[in-house]
C-alpha positions in Angstrom: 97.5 44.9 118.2 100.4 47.6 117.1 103.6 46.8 119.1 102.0 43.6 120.8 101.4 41.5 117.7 103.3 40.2 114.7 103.2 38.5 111.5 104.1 35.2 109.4 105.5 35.5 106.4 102.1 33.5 105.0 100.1 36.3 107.0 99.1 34.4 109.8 99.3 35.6 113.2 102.7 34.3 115.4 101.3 31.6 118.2 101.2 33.3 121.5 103.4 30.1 122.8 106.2 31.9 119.9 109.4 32.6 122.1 109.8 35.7 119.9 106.3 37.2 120.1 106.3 36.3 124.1 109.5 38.8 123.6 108.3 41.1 121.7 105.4 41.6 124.4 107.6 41.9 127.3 109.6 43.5 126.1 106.8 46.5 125.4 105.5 45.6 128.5 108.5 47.0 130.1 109.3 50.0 128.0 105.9 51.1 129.1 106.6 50.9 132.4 109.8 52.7 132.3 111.5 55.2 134.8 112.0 58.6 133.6 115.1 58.9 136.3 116.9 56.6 139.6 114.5 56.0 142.6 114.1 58.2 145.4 113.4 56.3 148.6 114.4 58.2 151.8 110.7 58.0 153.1 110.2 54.2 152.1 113.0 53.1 154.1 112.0 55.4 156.3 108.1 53.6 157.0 110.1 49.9 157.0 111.8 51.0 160.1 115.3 50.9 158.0 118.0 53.1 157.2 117.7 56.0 155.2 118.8 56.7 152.0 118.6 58.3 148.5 118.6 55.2 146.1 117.9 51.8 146.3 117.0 48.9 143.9 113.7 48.5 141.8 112.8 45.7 143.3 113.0 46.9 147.0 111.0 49.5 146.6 108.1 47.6 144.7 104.2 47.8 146.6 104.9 44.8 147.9 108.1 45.3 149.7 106.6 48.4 150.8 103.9 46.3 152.5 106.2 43.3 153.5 108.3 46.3 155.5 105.5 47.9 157.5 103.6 44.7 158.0 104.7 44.3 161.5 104.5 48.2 162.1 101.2 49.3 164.6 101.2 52.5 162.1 100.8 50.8 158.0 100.2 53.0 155.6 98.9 50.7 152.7 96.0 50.2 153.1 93.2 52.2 151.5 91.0 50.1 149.0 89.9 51.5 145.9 86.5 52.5 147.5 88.2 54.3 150.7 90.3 56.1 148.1 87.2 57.4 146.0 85.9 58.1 149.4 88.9 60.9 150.2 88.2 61.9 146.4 84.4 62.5 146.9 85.4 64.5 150.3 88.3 66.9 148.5 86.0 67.7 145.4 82.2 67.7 146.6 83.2 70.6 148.5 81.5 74.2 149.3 83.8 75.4 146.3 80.5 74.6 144.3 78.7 77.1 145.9 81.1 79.7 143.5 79.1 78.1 140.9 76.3 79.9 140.2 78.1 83.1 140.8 80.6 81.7 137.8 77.4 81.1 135.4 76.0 84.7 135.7 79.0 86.0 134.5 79.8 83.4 131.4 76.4 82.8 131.1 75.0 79.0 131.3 75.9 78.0 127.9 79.8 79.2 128.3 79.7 77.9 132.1 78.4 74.3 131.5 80.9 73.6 128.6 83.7 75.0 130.7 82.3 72.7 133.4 82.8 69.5 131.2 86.6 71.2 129.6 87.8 71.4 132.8 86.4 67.9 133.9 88.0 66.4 131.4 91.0 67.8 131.4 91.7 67.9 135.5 90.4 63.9 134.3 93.4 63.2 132.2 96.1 65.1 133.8 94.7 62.9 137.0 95.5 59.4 134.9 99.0 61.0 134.2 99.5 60.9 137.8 98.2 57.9 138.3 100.6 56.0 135.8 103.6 58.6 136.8 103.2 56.6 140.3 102.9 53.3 138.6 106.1 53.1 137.5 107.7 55.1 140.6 106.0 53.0 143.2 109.1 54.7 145.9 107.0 58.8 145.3 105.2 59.6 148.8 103.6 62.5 147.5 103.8 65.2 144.3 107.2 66.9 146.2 109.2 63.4 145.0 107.6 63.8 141.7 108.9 67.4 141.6 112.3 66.0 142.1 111.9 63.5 139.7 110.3 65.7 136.7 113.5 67.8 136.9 116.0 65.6 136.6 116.8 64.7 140.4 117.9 68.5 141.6 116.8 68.9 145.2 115.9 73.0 144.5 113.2 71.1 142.5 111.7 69.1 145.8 112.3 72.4 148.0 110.2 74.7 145.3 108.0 71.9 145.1 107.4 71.2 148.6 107.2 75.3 149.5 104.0 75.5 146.8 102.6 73.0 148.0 102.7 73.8 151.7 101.3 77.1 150.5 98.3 75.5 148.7 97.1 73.5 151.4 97.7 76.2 153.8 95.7 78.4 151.1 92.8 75.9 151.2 92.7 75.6 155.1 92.2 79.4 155.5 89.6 79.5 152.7 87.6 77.1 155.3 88.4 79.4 158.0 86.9 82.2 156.0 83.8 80.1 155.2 83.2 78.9 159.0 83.6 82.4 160.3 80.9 83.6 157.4 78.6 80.7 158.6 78.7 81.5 162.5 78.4 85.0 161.8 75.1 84.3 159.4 73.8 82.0 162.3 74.2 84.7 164.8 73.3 87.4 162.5 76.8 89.4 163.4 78.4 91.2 161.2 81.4 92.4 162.9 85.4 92.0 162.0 85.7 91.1 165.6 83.0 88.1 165.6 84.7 86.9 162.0 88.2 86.7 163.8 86.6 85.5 166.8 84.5 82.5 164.8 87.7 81.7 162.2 89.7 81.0 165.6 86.9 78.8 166.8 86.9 76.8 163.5 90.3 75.4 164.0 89.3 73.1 166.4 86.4 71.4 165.2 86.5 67.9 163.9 84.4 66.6 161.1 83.3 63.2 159.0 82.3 62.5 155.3 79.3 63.5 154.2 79.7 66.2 152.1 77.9 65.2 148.6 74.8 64.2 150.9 74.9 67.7 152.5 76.0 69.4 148.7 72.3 68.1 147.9 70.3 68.9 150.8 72.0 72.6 151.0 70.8 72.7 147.3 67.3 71.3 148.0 67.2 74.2 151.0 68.7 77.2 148.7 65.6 75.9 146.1 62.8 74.8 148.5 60.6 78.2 147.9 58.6 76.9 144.9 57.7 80.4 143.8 60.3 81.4 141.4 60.0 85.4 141.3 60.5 85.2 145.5 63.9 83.7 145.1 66.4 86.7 145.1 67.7 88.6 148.4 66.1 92.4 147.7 64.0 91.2 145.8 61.9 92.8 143.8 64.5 95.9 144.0 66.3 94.8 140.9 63.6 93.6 138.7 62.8 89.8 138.3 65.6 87.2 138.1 67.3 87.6 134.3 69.3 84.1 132.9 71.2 84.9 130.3 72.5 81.9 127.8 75.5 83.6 126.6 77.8 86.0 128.8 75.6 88.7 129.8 76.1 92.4 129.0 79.2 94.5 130.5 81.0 91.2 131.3 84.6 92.2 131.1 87.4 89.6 130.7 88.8 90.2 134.1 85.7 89.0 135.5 85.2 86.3 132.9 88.7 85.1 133.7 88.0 85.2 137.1 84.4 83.1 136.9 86.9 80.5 135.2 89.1 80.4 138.2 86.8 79.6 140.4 85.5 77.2 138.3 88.7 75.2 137.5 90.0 75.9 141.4 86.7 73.5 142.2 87.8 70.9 139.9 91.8 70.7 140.2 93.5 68.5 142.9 96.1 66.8 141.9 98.5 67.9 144.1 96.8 65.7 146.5 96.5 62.6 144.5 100.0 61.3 144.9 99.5 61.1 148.4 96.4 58.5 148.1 98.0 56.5 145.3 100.8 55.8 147.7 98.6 54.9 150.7 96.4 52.4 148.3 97.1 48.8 148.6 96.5 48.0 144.5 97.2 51.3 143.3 96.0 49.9 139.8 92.2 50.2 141.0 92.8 54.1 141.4 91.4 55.4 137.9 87.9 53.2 139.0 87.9 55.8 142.3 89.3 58.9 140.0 86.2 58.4 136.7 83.6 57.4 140.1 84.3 60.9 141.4 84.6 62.7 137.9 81.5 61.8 136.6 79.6 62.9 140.2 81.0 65.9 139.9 80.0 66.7 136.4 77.0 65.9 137.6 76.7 68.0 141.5 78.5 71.2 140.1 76.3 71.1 136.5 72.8 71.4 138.2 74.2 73.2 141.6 75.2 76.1 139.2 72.5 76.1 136.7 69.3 75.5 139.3 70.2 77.9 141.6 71.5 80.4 138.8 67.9 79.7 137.5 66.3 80.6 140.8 68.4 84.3 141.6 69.7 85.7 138.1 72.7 87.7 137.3 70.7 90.4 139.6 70.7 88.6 142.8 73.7 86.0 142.8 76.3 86.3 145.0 79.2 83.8 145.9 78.6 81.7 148.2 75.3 81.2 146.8 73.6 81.3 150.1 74.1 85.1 150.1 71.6 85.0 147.3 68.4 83.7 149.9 66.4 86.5 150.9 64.3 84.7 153.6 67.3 84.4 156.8 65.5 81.7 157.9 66.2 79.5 154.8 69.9 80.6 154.6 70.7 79.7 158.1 69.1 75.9 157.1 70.7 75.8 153.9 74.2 77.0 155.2 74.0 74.4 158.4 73.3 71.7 155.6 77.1 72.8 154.4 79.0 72.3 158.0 80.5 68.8 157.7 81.9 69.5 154.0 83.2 73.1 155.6 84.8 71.0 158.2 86.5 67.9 156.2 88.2 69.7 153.3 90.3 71.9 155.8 91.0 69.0 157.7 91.9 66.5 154.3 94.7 69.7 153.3 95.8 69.7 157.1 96.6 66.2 157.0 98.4 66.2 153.9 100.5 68.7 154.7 101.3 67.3 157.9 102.2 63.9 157.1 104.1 65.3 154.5 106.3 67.5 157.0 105.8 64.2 159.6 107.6 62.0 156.9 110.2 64.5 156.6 110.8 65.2 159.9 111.0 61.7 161.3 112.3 59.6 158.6 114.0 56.7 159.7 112.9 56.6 162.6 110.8 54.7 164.8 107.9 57.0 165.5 107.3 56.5 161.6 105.6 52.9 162.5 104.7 53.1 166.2 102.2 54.9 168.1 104.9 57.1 170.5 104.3 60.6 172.8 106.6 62.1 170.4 105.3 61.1 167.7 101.3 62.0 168.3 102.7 65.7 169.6 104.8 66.5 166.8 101.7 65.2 164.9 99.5 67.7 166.9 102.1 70.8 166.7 102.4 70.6 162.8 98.8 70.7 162.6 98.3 73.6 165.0 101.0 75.6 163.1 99.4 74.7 160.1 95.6 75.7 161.2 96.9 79.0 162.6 98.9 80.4 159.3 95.7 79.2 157.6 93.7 81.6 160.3 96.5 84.6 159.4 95.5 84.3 155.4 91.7 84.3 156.3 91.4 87.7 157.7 94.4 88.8 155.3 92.0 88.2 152.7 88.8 88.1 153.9 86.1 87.7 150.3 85.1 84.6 149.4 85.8 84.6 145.4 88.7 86.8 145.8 90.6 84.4 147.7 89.0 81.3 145.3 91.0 83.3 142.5 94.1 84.0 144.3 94.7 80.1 145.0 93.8 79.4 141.6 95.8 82.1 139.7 98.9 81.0 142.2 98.7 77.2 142.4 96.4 75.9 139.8 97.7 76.1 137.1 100.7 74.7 138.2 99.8 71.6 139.9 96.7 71.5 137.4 98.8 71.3 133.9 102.7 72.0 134.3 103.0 69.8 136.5 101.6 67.2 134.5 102.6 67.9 131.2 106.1 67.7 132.1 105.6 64.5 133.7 103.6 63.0 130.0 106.9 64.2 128.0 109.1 62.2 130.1 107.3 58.9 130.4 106.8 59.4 126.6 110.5 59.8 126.1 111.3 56.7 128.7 108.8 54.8 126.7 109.5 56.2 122.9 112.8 57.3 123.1 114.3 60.6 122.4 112.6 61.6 119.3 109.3 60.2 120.3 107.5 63.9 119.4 108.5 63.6 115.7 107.2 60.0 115.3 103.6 60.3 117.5 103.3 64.0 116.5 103.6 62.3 112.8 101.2 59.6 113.8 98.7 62.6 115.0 99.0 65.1 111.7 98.3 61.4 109.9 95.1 60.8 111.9 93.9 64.1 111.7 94.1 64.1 107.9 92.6 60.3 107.7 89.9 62.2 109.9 89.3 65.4 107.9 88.6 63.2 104.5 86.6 60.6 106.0 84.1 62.6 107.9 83.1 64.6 105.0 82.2 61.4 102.9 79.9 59.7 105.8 
């Protein structure tokens, strides 16, 4: 009911044929829908084939003028379903990140580790529909650089800081995957030279991939797990005693090392940055939160029993990150590992993409090579992405540890793109949609339902 619905005098409820209450309703309808600040459309005009330019009416930059311009375009960009969409979503979080896991629940201990699991879901879950209705009612923003723009009040050292971190991040991201592929050739050939790792990272830029990483999450799992006998499952074992599994953070777990279990933790889970990008490649971007619970729940799910089974199997005194470091028989970490090759292949490749249709848009807006296949076009494509893969190569042997680097990105980017970002962006649609002093009257609202709360609970 609340803003929707009125009253009679004689307490009846207003006809929904009343002029007024039709009103009333649209009027709500709209406010909740409104713009925090003027559209920015450069790359919209840009994929119609038109002239570029800053502003432009609401109503030409709607989804389905955006679709009415590119419709005659060989290159259209809406056009993911709801299902492709939780398809990209299931590829960028089902990813060998997991594998930090178990690693993250011997040092918080499982208790700690699967609530924090859940927190973080949760919260990456609601900052995600923040995004999602941030890009409902900007229909023009390409990707989270315009919303950095936007969320500061239109100042272009906003979309340049913007567009830098994010650059960075997916650059970050790509070099973690060259890290991993080089660790994977080098297990498979049983080398353990710096020259092999630079050799095998340089190799891994040019392989090509397709989605099946939850399948292969699983199987790698089922591998790292398939010694039924329990007390066999640790590498050196028995040199350490038998496997211990502590409920609660175990013993000499400092908070620098707590801290940095819940980095890698929350690295797995956050991707907004991304999620801007898909919205605007969707062709009903209202289906999105379908794609973005689909995905949430699965990977409550995958990371919850990929951390505590195999945490279960090698104790705080064998685990290692990746967890494959933690098989003692080669033979079963070179299975399990292969099982991980297509998910160590498409999340590098997801972040390349990004980040080079996001420098693609920039480069050519307004131009044809926006909606035609062109030779200029497919080789600038190709540069960006080799410039791209090899800075991504340069940060892999700069920082050559697996959790080390998972920390770095998150400590740099996460929290950022994770929960500034985002809670900027709820204040301003709150303000569009409340007015100015809509913190006293909802923060008001909230103290009220807390105390309503606090005496009712203690009666039932």
């Amino acid at each position: 009911m609340g803003f929707l619905s009125e009253k009679k005098a004689d307490g009846g409820d207003i006809p929904s044929n009343d002029p007024e209450a039709q009103t009333t309703a649209e009027t709500w309808e709209s406010r909740k829908m409104a713009r925090i600040d003027r559209p920015i459309t450069r790359s919209i005009s840009a994929v119609g084939g038109g002239v570029s330019g800053d502003t432009t009416s609401e109503q030409s930059i709607s989804i389905d003028k955006q679709m009415e311009l590119e419709a005659d375009n060989a290159i259209k960009y809406r056009t993911c379903s709801w299902k492709k969409t939780a398809a990209l979503l299931f590829s960028e979080y089902i990813c060998l990140a997991i594998m930090s896991f178990p690693y993250s629940y011997a040092t918080l201990g499982l208790v700690p580790g699967l609530i924090l699991t859940v927190v973080v879901a949760a919260l990456v879950l609601y900052t995600s529909l923040i995004v999602w209705e941030f890009c409902m009612r900007h229909p023009e923003v390409k990707d989270v650089c315009d919303i950095g723009q936007m969320l500061f009040w239109n100042h272009r050292w906003a979309w340049y800081f913007t567009a830098v971190m994010f650059l960075l991040n997916n650059t970050f991201i790509q070099g973690f995957h060259c890290l991993t592929g080089a660790k994977y050739l080098n297990t498979m050939t049983e080398g353990n030279s710096g020259v092999c790792t630079v050799g095998f990272s340089a190799i891994h830029l040019s392989e090509h991939c397709h989605f099946l990483g939850l399948v292969h999450i699983y199987f790698g799992t089922a591998c790292h797990n398939i010694r039924g006998h329990r007390r066999s499952s640790g590498a050196g074992w028995p040199s350490l005693g038998d496997p211990t599994v502590y409920a609660l953070p175990p013993p000499g777990t400092t908070f620098v090392m707590g801290m940095n279990a819940f980095m890698n933790i929350s690295y797995t889970f956050i991707g907004q940055i991304t999620l801007p990008s898909f919205i605007a490649e969707m062709k009903d971007p209202k289906d999105f939160p379908k794609a973005l619970w689909a995905v949430t729940i699965a990977e409550i799910i995958v990371f919850s029993l990929v951390g505590s089974i195999i945490y279960a199997y090698t104790g705080t005194n064998y685990n290692t990150a990746p967890a494959f470091g933690s098989l003692g028989n080669v033979l079963y970490l070179k299975v399990s590992f292969s099982f991980m090759i297509p998910t160590i292949i498409f999340l590098g490749v997801l972040y390349a993409s990004v980040s080079a249709r996001f420098l693609f848009f920039r480069f050519f807006a307004g131009t044809r090579h926006m909606g035609e296949n062109t030779v200029v076009g497919w080789l600038a494509w190709a540069g960006i992405l080799g410039v791209t893969w090899i800075l991504a190569f340069i940060i892999s042997e700069v920082i050559p540890f697996f959790a080390d680097l998972l920390s770095l990105m998150s400590s740099l980017f996460d929290s950022f793109f994770g929960f500034i970002f985002w809670g900027v962006a709820y204040i301003r649609m709150r303000r569009a949609t409340y007015g100015a002093k809509f913190w006293a009257t909802r923060g008001f609202r909230s103290c009220w339902d807390l105390r309503l709360g606090g005496e009712h609970y203690p009666r039932v």
